[in-house]
C-alpha positions in Angstrom: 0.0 0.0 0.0 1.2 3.4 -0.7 0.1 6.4 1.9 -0.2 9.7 0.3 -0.9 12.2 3.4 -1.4 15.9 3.1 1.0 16.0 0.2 -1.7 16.5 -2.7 -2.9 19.8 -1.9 0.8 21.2 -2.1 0.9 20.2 -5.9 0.5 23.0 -8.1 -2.9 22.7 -9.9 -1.5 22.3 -13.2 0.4 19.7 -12.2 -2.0 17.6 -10.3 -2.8 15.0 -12.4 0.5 14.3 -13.8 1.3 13.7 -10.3 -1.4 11.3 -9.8 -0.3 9.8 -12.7 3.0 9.3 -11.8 2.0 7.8 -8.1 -0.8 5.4 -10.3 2.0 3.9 -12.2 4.1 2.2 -9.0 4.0 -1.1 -8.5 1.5 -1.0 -5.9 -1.8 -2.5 -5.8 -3.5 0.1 -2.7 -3.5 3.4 -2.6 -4.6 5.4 0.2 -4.5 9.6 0.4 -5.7 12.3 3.0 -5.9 15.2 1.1 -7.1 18.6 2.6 -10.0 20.5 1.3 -9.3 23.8 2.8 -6.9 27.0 2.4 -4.3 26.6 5.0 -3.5 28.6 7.8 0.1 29.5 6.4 1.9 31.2 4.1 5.2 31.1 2.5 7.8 33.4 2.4 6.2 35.4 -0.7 2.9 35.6 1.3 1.4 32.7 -1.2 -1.1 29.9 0.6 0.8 26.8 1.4 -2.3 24.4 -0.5 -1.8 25.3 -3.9 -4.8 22.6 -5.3 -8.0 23.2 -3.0 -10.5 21.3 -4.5 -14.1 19.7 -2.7 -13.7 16.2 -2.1 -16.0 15.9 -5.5 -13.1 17.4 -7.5 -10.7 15.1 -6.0 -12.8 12.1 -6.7 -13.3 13.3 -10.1 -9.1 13.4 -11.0 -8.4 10.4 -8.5 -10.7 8.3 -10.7 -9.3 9.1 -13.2 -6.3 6.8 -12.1 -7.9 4.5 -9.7 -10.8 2.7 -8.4 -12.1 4.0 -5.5 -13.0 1.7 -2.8 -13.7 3.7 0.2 -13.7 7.2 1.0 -14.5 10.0 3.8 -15.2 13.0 3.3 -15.0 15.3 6.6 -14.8 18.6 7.1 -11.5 20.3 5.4 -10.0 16.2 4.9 -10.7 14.3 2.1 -9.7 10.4 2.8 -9.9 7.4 0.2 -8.7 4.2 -0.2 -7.9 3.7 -4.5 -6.9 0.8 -6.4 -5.1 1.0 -9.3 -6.3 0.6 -12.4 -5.6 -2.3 -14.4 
């Protein structure tokens, strides 16, 4: 299983679903991600918001399947959980 945790939302939009792409391609058969929905609460050093993709968990579900199978998912406030399997 590969754990991808409050890393997706740090991907520039544009490069989102080369990303998931990339990440559907390992040789893994579960895929599990906890992606934020929500602006964060910081900014960088150029005053820019630290979650460069915020998307509603609909959005995300849209691209991840795209590249997987979902099998489970949660959607709770500001956190976006689901268990994928790759496409085959």
């Amino acid at each position: 299983m590969a754990i991808c945790s409050d890393v997706m939302e740090h991907i520039p939009e544009v490069e989102v679903c080369n990303v998931l792409s990339s990440i559907s391609s390992l040789d893994v058969k579960n895929f599990y991600f906890a992606i934020s929905t929500r602006k964060s609460g910081y900014l960088d050093k150029n005053k820019q918001n630290l979650h460069l993709s915020v998307f509603s968990s609909e959005k995300w579900k849209s691209l991840l399947s795209k590249f997987f199978s979902i099998e489970n998912e949660d959607k709770i406030p500001d956190l976006y959980t689901v268990k994928c399997a790759r496409l085959d």
